[in-house]
VONUTOR-352188 format. One record per residue (C-alpha): residue number from 1; y, z, x. Coordinates in nm, 2 decimals, padded with zeros to 4 digits, always signed. Each point is the difference from the previous one (the first is absolute). Layout:
BEGIN
{n: NUM | yy: Y | zz: Z | xx: X}
...
***
This chain:
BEGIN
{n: 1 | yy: +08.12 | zz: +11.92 | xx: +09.54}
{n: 2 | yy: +00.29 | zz: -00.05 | xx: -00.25}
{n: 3 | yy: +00.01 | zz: -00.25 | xx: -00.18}
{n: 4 | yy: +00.35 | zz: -00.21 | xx: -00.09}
{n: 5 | yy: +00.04 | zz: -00.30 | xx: -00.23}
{n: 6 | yy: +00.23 | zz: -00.19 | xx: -00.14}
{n: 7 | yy: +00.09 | zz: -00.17 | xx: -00.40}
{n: 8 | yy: +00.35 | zz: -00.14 | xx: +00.13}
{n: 9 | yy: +00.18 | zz: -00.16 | xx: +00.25}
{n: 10 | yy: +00.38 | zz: +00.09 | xx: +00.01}
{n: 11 | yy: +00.26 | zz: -00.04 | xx: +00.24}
{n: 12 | yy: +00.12 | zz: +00.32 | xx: +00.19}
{n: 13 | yy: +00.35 | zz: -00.16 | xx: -00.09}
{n: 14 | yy: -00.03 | zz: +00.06 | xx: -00.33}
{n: 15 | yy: -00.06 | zz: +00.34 | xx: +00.08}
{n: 16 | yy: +00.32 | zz: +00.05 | xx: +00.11}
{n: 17 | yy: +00.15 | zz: -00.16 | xx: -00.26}
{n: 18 | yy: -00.16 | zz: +00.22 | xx: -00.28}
{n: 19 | yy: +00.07 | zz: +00.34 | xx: +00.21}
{n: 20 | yy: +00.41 | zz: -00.11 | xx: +00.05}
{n: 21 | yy: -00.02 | zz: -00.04 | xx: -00.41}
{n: 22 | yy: -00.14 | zz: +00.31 | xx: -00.03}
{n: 23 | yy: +00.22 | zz: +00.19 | xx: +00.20}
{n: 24 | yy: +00.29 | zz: -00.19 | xx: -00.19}
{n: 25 | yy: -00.11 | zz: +00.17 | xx: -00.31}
{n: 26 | yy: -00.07 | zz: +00.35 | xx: +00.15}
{n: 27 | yy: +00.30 | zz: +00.01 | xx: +00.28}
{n: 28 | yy: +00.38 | zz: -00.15 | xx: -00.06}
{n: 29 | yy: +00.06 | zz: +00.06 | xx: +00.39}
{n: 30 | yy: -00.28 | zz: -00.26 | xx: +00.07}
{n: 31 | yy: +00.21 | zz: -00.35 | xx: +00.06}
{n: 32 | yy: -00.11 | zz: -00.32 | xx: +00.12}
{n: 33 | yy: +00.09 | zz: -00.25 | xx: +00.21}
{n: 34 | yy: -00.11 | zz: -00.35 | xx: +00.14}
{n: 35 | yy: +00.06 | zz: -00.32 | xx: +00.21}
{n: 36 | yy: -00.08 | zz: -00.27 | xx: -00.29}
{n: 37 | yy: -00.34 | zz: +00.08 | xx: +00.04}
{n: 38 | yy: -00.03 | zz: +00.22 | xx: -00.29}
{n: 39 | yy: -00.21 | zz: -00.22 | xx: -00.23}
{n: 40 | yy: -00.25 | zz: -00.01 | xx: +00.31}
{n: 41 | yy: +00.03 | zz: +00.37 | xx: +00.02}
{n: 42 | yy: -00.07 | zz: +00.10 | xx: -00.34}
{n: 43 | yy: +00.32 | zz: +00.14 | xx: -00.06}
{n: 44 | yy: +00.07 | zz: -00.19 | xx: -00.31}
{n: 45 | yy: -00.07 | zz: +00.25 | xx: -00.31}
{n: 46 | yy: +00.18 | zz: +00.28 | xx: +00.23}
{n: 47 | yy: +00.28 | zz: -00.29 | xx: +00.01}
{n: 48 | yy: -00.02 | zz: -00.07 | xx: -00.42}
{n: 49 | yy: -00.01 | zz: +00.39 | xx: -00.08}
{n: 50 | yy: +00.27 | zz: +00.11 | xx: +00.23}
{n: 51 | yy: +00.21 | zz: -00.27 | xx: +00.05}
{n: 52 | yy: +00.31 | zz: +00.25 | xx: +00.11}
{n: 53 | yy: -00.22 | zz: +00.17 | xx: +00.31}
{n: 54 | yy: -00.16 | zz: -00.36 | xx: +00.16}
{n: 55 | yy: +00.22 | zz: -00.21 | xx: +00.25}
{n: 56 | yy: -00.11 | zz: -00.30 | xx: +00.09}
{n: 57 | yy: +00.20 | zz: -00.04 | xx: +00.32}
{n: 58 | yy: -00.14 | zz: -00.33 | xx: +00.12}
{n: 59 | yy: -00.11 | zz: -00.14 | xx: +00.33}
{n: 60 | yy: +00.17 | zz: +00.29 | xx: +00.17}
{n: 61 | yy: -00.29 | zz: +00.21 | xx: +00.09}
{n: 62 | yy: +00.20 | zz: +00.19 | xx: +00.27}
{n: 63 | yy: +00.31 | zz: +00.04 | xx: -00.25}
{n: 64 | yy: -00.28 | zz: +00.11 | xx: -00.26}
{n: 65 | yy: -00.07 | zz: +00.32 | xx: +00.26}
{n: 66 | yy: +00.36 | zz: +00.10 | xx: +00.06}
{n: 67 | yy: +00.03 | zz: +00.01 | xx: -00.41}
{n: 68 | yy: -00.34 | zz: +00.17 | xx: +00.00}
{n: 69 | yy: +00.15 | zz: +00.28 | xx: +00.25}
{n: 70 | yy: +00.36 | zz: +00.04 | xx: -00.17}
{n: 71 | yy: -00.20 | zz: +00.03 | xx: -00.31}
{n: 72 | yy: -00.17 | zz: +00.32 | xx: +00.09}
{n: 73 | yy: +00.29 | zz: +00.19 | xx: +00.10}
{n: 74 | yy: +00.10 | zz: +00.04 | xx: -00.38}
{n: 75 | yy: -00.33 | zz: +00.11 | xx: -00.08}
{n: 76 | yy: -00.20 | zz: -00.33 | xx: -00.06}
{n: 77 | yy: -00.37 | zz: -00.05 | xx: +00.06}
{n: 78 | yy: +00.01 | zz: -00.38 | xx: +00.13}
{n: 79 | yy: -00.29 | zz: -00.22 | xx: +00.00}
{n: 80 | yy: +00.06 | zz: -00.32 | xx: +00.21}
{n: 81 | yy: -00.23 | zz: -00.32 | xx: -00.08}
{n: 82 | yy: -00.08 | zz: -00.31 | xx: +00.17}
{n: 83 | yy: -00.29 | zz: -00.14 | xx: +00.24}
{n: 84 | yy: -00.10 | zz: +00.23 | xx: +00.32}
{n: 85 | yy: +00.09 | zz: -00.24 | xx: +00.24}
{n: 86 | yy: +00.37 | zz: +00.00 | xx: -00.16}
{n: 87 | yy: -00.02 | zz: +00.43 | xx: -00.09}
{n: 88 | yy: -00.08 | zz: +00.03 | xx: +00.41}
{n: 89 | yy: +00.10 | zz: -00.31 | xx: +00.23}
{n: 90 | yy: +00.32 | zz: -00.15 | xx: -00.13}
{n: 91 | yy: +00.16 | zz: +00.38 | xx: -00.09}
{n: 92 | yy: -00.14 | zz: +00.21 | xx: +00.31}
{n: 93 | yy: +00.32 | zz: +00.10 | xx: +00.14}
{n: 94 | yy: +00.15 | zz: +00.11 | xx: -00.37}
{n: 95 | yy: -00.32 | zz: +00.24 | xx: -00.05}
{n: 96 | yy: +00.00 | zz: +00.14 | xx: +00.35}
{n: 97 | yy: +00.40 | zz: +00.06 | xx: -00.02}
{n: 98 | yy: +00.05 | zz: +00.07 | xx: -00.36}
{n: 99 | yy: -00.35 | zz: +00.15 | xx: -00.21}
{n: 100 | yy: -00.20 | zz: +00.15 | xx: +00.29}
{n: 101 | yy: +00.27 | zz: +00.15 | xx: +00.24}
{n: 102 | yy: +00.19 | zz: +00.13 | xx: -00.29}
{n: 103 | yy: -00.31 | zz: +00.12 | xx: -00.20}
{n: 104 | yy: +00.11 | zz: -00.18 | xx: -00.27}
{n: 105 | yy: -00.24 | zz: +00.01 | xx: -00.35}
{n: 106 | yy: -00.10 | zz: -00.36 | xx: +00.00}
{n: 107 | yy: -00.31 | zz: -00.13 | xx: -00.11}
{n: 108 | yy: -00.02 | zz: -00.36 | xx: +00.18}
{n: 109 | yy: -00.29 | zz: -00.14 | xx: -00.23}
{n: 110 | yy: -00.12 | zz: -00.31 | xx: +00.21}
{n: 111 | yy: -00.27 | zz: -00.28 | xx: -00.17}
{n: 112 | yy: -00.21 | zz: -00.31 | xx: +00.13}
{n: 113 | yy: -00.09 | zz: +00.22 | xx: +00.28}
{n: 114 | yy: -00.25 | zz: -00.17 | xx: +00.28}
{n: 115 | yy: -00.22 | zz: -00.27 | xx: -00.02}
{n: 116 | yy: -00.08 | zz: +00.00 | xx: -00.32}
{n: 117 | yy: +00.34 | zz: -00.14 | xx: -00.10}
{n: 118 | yy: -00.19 | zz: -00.28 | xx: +00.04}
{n: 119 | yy: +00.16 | zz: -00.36 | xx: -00.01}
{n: 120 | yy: +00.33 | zz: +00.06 | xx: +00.09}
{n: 121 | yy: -00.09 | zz: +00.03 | xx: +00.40}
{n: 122 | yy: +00.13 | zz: +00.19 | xx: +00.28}
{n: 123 | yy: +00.34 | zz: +00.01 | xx: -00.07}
{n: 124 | yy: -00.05 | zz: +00.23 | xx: -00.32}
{n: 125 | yy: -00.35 | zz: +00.18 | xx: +00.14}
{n: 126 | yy: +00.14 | zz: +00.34 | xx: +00.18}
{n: 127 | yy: -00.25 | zz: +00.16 | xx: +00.20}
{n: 128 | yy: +00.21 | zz: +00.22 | xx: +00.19}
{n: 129 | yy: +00.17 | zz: +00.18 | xx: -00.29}
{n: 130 | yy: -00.19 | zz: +00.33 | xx: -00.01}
{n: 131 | yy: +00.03 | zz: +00.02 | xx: +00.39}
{n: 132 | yy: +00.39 | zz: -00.03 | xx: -00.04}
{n: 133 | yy: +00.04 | zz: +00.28 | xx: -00.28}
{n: 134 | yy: -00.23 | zz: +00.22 | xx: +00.11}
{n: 135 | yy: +00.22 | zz: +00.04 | xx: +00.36}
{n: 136 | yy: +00.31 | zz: +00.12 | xx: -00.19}
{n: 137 | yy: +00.02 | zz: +00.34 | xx: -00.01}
{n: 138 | yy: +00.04 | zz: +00.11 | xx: -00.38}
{n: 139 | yy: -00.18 | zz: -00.29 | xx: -00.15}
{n: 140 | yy: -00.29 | zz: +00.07 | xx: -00.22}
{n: 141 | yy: -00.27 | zz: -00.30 | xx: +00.04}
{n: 142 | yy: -00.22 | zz: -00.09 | xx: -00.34}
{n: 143 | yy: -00.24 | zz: -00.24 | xx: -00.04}
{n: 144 | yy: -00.19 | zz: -00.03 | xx: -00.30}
{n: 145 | yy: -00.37 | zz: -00.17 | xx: -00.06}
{n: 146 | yy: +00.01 | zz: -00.09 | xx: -00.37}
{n: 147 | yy: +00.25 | zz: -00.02 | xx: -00.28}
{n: 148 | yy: -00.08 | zz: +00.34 | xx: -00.18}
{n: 149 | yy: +00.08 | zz: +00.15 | xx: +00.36}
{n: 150 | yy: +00.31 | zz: -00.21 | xx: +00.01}
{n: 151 | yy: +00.07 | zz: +00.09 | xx: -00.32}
{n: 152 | yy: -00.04 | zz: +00.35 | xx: +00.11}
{n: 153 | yy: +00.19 | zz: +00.04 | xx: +00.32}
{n: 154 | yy: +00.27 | zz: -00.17 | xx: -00.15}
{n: 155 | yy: +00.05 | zz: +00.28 | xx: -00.21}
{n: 156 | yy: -00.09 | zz: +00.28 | xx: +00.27}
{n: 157 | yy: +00.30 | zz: -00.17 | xx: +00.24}
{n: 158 | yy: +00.26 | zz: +00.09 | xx: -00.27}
{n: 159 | yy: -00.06 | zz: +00.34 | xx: +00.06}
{n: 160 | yy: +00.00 | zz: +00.04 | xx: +00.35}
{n: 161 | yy: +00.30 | zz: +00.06 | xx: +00.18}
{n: 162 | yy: +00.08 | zz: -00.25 | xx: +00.29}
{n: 163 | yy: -00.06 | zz: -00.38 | xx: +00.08}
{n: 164 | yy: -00.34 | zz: -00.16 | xx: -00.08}
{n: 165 | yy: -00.11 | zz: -00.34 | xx: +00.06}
{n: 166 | yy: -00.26 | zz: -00.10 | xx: -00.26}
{n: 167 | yy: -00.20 | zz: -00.30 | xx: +00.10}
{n: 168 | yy: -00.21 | zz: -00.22 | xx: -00.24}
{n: 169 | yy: -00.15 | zz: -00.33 | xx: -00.11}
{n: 170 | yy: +00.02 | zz: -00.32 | xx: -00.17}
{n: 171 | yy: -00.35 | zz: -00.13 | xx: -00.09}
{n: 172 | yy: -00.21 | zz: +00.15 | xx: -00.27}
{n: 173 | yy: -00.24 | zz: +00.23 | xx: +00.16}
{n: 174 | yy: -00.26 | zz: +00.22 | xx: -00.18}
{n: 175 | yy: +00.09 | zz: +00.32 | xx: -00.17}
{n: 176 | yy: -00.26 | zz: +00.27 | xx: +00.08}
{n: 177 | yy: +00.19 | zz: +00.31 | xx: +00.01}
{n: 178 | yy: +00.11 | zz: +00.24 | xx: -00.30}
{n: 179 | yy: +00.33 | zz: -00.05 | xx: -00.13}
{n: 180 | yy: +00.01 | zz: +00.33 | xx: -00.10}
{n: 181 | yy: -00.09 | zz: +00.15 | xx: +00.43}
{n: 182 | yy: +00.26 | zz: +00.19 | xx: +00.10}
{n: 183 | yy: +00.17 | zz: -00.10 | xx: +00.33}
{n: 184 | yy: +00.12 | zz: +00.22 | xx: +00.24}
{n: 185 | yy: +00.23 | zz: -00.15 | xx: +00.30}
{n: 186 | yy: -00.16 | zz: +00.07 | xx: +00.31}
{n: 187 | yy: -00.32 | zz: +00.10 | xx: -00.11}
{n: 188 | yy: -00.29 | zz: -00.26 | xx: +00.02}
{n: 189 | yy: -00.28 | zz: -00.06 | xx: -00.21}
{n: 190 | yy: -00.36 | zz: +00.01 | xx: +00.08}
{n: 191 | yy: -00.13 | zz: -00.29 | xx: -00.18}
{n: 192 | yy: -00.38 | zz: +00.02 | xx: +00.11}
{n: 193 | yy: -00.18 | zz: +00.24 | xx: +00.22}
{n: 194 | yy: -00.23 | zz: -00.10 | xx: +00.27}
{n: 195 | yy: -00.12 | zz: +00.12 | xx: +00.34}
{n: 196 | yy: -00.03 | zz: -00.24 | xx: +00.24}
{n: 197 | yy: +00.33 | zz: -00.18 | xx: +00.07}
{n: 198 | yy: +00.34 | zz: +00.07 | xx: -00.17}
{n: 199 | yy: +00.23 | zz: -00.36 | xx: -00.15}
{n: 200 | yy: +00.35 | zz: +00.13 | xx: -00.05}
{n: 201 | yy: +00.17 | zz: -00.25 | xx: -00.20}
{n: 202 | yy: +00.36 | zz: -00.10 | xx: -00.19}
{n: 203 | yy: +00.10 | zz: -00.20 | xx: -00.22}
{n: 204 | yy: -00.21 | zz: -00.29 | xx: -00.14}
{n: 205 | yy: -00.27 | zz: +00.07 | xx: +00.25}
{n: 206 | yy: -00.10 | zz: +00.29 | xx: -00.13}
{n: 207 | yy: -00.17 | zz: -00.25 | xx: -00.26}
{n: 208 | yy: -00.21 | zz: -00.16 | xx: +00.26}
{n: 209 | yy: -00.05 | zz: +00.32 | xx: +00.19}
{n: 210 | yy: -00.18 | zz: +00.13 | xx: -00.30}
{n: 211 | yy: -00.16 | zz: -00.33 | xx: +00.00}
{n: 212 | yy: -00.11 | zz: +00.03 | xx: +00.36}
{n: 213 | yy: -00.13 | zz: +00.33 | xx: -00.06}
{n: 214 | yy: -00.23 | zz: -00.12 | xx: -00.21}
{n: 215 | yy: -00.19 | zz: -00.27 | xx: +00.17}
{n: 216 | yy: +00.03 | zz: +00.26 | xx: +00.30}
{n: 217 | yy: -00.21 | zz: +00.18 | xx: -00.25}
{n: 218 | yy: -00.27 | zz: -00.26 | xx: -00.02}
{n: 219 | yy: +00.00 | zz: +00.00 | xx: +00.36}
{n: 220 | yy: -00.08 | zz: +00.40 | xx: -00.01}
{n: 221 | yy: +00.33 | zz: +00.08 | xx: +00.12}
{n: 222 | yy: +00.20 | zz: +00.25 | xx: -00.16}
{n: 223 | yy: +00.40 | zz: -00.05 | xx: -00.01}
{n: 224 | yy: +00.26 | zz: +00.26 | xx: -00.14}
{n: 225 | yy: +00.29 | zz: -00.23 | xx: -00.08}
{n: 226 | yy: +00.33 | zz: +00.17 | xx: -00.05}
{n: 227 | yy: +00.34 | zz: -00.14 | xx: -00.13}
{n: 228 | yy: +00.29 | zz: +00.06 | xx: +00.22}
{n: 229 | yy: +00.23 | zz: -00.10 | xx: -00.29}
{n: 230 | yy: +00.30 | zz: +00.20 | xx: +00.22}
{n: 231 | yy: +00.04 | zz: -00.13 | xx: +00.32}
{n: 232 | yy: +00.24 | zz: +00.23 | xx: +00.10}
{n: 233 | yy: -00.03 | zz: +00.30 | xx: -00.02}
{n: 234 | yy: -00.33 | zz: -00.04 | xx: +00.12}
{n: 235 | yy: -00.28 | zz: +00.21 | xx: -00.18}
{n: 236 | yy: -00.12 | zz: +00.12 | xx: +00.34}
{n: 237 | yy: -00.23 | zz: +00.24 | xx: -00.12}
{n: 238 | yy: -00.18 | zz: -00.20 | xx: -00.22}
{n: 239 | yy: -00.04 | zz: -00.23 | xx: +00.27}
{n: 240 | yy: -00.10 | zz: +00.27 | xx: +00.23}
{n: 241 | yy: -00.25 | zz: +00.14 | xx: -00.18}
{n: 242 | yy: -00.20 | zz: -00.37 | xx: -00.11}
{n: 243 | yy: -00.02 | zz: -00.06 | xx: +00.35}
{n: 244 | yy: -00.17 | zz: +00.31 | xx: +00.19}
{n: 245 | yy: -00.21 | zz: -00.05 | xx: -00.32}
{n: 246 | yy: -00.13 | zz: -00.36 | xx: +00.11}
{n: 247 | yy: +00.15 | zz: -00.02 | xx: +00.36}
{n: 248 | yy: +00.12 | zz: -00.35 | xx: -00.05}
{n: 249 | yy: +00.26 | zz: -00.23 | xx: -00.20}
{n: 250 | yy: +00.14 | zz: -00.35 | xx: -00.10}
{n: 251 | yy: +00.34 | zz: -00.03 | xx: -00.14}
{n: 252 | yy: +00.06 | zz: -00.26 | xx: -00.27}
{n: 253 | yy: +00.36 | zz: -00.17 | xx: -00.09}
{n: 254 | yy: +00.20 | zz: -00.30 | xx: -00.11}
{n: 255 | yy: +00.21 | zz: +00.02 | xx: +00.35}
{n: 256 | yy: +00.07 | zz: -00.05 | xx: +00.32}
{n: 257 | yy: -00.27 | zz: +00.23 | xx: +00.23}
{n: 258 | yy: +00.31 | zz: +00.10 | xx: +00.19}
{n: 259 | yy: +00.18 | zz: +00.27 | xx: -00.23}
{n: 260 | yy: -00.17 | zz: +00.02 | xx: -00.28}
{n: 261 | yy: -00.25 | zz: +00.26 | xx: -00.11}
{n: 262 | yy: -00.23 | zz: -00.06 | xx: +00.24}
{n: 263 | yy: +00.25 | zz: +00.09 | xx: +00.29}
{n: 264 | yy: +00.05 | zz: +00.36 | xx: -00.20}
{n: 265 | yy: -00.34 | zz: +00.08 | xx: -00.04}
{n: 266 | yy: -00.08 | zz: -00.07 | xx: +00.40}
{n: 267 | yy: +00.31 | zz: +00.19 | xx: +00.07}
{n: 268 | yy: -00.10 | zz: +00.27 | xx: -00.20}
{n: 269 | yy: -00.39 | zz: +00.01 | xx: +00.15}
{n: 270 | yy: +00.16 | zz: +00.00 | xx: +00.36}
{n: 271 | yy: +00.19 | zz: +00.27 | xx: -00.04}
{n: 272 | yy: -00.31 | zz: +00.22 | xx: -00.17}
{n: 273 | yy: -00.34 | zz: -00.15 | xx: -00.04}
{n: 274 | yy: -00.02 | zz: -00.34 | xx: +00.23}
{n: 275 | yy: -00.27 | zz: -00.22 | xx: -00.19}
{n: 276 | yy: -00.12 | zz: -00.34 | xx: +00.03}
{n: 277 | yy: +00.21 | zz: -00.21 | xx: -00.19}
{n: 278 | yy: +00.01 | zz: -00.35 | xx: -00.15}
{n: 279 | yy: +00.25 | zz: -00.17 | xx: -00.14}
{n: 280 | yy: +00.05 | zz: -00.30 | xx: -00.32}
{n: 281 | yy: +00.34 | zz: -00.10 | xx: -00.01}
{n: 282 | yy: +00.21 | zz: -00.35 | xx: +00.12}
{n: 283 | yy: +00.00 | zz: -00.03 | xx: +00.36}
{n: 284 | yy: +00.30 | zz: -00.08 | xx: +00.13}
{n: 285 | yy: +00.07 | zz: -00.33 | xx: -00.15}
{n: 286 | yy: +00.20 | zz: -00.16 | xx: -00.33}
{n: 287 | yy: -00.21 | zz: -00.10 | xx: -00.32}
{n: 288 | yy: +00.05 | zz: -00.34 | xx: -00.17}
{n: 289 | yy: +00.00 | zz: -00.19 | xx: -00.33}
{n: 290 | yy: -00.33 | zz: +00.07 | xx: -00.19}
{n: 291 | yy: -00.20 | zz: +00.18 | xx: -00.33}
{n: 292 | yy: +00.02 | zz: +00.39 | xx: +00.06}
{n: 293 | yy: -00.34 | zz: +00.05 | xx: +00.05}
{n: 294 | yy: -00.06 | zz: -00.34 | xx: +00.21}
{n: 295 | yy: +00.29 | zz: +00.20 | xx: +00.25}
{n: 296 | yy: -00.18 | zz: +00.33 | xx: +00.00}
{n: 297 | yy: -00.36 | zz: -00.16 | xx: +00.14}
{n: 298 | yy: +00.19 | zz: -00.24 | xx: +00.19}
{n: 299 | yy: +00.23 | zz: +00.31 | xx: +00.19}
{n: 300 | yy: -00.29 | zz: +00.24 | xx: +00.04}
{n: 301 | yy: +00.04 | zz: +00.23 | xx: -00.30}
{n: 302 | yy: -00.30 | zz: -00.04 | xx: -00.21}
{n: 303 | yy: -00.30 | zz: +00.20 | xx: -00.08}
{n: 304 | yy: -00.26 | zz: -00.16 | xx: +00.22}
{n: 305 | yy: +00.29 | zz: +00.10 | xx: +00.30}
{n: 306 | yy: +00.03 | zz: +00.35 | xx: -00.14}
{n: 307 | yy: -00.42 | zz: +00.01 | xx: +00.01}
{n: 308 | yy: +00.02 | zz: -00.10 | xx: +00.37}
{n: 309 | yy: +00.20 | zz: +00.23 | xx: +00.14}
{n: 310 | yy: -00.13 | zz: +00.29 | xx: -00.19}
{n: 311 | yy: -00.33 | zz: -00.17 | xx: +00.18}
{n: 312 | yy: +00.14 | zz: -00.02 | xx: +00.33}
{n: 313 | yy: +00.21 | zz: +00.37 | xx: +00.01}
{n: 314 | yy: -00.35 | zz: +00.14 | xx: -00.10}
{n: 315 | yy: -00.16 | zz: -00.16 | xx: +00.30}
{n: 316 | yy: +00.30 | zz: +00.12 | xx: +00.23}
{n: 317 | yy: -00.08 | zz: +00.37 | xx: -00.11}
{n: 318 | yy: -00.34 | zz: +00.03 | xx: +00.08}
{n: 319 | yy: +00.08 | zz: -00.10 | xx: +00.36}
***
């Protein structure tokens, strides 16, 4: 089995932040834009080196999206900035109407996604966000597990054509993959490969899916663990082709079970390889006030849950 380790622990934020700079410096259609949360977004040496292409428009997130839209029309490459639960919830209607039904270039770059936003409660910890992006036609859905493959899709959003939501984090979290992998939207990665059950994974659980897989390991269990880091469009055949391999599958995310990954992958194994399924995700409730990590055990979405349901979906396919 593959091994993955880690030296550093950096925040997927801070991904962002160093892939906008570098676009800065390599494209002068790349502009930026936030709702006084720029600081918390990483947008500051982007902000210092191009003072003339940042607008800090306030707490006007919805106004922020109207800009964002009127901006691509002359040939701009907007990237919008603030927390997920202000990028999706407060501005639905403006994205719906004005970036997704128009097709507009936009690249609404959303942080302190999920739980693991930690102390600041329910009122800040969206866990619906992927479910409401992915259901607008247009919209390209990216979620990234470290901060080199923040880092990374930041820079592969400026080149596609269309709306993308980019969701990421705010607590440090390791660093194990190669900041110089290539990242192709729409195309997972296969992380580990295994034979017995299948963990798909997103975001910062791919971390403790690869964790999982290894005290699976112990257990004699082998787990191919893959890294959905596009949500949409789905990676079907990636996905296809793990599971008729091991026949079963647990999905792993930082949401909401309804919507999120999860809901893909089953949607895509009903229409063309129904499977025994499992799923690691919120269930249908609000987080709270608490450490990231504290939340994550707390809500389900730790390794030991990940290691019982690849447990029990294993059982459920020898049936």
């Amino acid at each position: 089995m593959k091994k993955y380790t880690f030296t550093e622990q950096k925040d997927t934020r801070s991904g962002f932040g160093a892939g906008l700079l570098e676009l800065g410096r390599k494209n002068p259609q790349v502009v930026a834009l936030t709702a006084d949360l720029g600081g918390s977004l990483k947008m500051n040496d982007f902000e210092k080196e191009f003072p003339e292409r940042f607008f800090q428009v306030g707490i006007a997130e919805a106004n922020m999206m109207g800009v964002a839209a009127g901006l691509t029309i002359g040939g701009k490459i907007p990237f919008t900035g603030t927390f997920a639960n202000f990028s999706t919830g407060r501005v639905y209607d403006q994205i719906r109407q004005s970036i997704a039904y128009s097709n507009k270039n936009v690249k609404i770059c959303a942080s302190h996604a999920g739980l693991t936003l930690g102390e600041d409660g329910a009122t800040h910890q969206i866990l619906e966000d992927i479910g409401m992006m992915k259901m607008l036609p247009n919209m390209t859905v990216i979620s990234p597990c470290d901060y080199n493959e923040t880092k990374a899709a930041t820079l592969a959003i400026a080149e596609h054509q269309g709306p993308v939501y980019l969701r990421f984090g705010r607590p440090a979290w390791p660093v194990f993959t190669s900041p110089d992998e290539p990242f192709v939207i729409g195309k997972a990665k296969l992380m580990i490969e295994g034979t017995d059950v299948t963990i798909i994974a997103t975001g910062h659980m791919v971390w403790k899916a690869i964790e999982a897989a290894e005290v699976l390991i112990e257990r004699g269990i082998s787990a191919e663990v893959i890294n959905i880091h596009t949500i949409k469009p789905l990676d079907e055949e990636a996905i296809l082709k793990s599971v008729q391999k091991t026949r079963c599958v647990v999905t792993a995310e930082e949401h909401m079970r309804n919507g999120g990954l999860g809901e893909s992958v089953a949607q895509c194994l009903c229409l063309n390889y129904p499977s025994p399924m499992e799923f690691v995700a919120v269930n249908d409730t609000f987080g709270e006030s608490g450490k990231p990590l504290e939340l994550l055990k707390k809500y389900g979405l730790d390794v030991p849950n990940i290691v019982a349901a690849a447990e029990t979906v294993i059982r459920r396919k020898a049936r």
